[in-house]
C-alpha positions in Angstrom: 22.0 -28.5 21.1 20.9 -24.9 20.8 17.9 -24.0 19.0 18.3 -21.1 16.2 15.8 -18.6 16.4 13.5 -18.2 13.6 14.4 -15.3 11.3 12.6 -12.8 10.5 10.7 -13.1 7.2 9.3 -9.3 6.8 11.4 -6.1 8.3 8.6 -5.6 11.0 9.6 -9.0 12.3 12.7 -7.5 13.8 10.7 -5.7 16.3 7.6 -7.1 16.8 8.0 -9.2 20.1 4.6 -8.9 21.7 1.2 -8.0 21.0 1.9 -4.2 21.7 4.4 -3.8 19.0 2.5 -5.6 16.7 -0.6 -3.5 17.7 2.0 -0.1 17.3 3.2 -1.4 14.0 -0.5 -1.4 12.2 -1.6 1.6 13.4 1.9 3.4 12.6 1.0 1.8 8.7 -2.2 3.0 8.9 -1.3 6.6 10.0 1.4 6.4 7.6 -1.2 5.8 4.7 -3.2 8.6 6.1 0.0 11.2 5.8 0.8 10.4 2.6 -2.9 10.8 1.0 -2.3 14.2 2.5 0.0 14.5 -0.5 -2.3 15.1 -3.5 -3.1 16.8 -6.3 -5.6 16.5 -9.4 -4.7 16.2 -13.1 -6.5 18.8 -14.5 -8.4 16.6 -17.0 -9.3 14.5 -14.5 -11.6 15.8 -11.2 -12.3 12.0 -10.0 -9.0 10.6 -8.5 -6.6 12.7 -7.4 -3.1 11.4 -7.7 -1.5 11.0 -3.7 1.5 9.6 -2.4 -0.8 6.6 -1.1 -0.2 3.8 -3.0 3.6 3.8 -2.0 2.8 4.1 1.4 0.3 0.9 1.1 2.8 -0.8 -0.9 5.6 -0.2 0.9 3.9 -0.4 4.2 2.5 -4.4 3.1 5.7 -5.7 2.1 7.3 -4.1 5.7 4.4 -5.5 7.9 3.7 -8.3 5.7 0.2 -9.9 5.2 -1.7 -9.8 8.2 -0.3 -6.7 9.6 -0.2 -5.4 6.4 -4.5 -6.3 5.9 -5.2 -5.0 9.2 -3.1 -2.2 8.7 -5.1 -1.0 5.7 -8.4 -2.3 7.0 -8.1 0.2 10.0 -7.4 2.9 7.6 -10.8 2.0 5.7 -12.9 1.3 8.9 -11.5 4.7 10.8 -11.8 6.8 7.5 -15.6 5.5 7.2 -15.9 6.2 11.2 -15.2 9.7 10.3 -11.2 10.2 11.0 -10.1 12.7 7.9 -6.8 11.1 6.8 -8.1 10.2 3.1 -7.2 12.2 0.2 -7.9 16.2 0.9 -8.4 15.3 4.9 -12.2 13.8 3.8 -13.6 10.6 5.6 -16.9 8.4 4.1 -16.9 5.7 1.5 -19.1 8.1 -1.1 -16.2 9.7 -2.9 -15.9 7.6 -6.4 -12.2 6.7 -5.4 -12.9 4.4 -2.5 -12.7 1.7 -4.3 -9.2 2.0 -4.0 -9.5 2.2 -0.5 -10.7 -1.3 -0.6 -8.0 -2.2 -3.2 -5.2 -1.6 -0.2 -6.4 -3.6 1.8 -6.8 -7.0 -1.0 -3.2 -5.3 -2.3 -1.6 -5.4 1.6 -2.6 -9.2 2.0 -1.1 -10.4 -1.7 2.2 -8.2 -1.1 3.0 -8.6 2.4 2.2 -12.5 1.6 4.5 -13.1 -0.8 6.7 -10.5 1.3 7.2 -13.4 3.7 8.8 -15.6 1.2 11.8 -13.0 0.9 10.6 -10.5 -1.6 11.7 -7.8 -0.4 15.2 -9.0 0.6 16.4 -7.5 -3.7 16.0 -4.9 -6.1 14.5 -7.1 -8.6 12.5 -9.3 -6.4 10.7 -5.9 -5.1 10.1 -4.5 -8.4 7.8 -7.5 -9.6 5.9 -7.5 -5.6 5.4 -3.7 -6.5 3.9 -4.2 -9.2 1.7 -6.5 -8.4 0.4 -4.7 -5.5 -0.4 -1.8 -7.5 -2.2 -3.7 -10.1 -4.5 -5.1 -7.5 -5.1 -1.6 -6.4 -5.7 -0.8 -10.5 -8.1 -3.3 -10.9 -9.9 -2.8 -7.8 -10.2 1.0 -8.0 -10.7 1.4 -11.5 -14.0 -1.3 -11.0 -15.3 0.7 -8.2 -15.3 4.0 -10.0 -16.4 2.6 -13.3 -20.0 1.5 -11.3 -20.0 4.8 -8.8 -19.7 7.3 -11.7 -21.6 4.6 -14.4 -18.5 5.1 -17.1 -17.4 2.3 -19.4 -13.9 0.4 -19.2 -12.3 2.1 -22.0 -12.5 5.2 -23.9 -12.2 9.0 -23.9 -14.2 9.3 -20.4 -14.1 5.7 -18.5 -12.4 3.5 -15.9 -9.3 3.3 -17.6 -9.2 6.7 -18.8 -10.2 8.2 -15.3 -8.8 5.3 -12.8 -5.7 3.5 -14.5 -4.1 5.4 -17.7 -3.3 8.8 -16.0 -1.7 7.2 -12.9 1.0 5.1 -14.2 3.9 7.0 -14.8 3.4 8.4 -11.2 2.8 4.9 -9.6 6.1 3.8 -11.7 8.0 6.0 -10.1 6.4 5.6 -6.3 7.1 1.5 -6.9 10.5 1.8 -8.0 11.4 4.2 -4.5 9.6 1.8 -2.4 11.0 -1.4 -4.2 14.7 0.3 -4.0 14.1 0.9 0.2 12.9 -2.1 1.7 16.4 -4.0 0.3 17.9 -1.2 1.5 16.5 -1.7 4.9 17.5 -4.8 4.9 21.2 -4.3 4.5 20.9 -1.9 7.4 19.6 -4.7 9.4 22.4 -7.1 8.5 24.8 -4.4 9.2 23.7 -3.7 12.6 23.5 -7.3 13.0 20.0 -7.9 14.0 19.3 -10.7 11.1 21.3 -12.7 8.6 
């Protein structure tokens, strides 16, 4: 009787075989985080966060790698960005900028998403959508607490957490979560196509 082989419960599972690829595959999602927070720009009523391309690459990044390559993923973007590499926001490096906590939010928001990730997630539209959002709430509410105690600024009002942190990011984020939950089913059809998994 012939044994099926297990299938592959995140896209990264297709490929990583052996220690190297797994070892390739976080530091590709950490570099990829590290390109797209080259993509930024500030609002100009707001000089704390800038608004990058960085939460889809975490985002999307998680629910490819899933949880553990997905936390060590983001935790070697942290770790080398402190160590000095320039690939956060504006090529800086350090954890004294007031968005760092968001930094730290990747990393909790790569473990929930690539987690849940494993139990098919990612496979539909709709399924993807709700992971998405999830993820980027985790970042929200991580961030948003970080800089409320860096810059000493209530939760809500004119000039506070969810003013500076939250409000002003969430049409942007809508849009970033809706591309990222539209390509990882889409990957997945290619993979079925080319007949690599079910």
């Amino acid at each position: 009787m012939a044994i099926a082989a297990p299938q592959p419960r995140v896209l990264a599972d297709v490929f990583a075989r052996s220690a190297v690829r797994n070892a390739i595959l976080v530091v590709g999602g950490a570099a990829f985080v590290g390109l797209a927070a080259q993509v930024f720009f500030y609002l100009p009523w707001n000089p704390a966060v800038p608004v990058t391309l960085q939460t889809f690459a975490v985002i999307l990044t998680a629910g490819a790698l899933g949880s553990v390559r997905g936390a060590l993923s983001m935790a070697l973007y942290a770790v080398a960005g402190v160590a000095g590499v320039p690939w956060f926001a504006e090529g800086s490096s350090g954890f004294s900028a007031p968005s760092f906590g968001y930094i730290v939010g990747f990393i909790v928001a790569a473990f929930v998403v690539g987690r849940i990730a494993e139990r098919g997630a990612t496979r539909t539209f709709a399924a993807s959508i709700g992971l998405m959002v999830l993820g980027s709430v985790i970042i929200y509410a991580v961030g948003a607490t970080w800089l409320k105690f860096n810059l000493g600024l209530p939760w809500f009002g004119a000039d506070s957490a969810w003013a500076y942190g939250v409000k002003d990011f969430i049409v942007g984020d809508i849009i970033k979560l809706l591309a990222a939950a539209g390509l990882l089913p889409l990957a997945w059809r290619g993979l079925r196509k080319a007949g690599l998994t079910d």
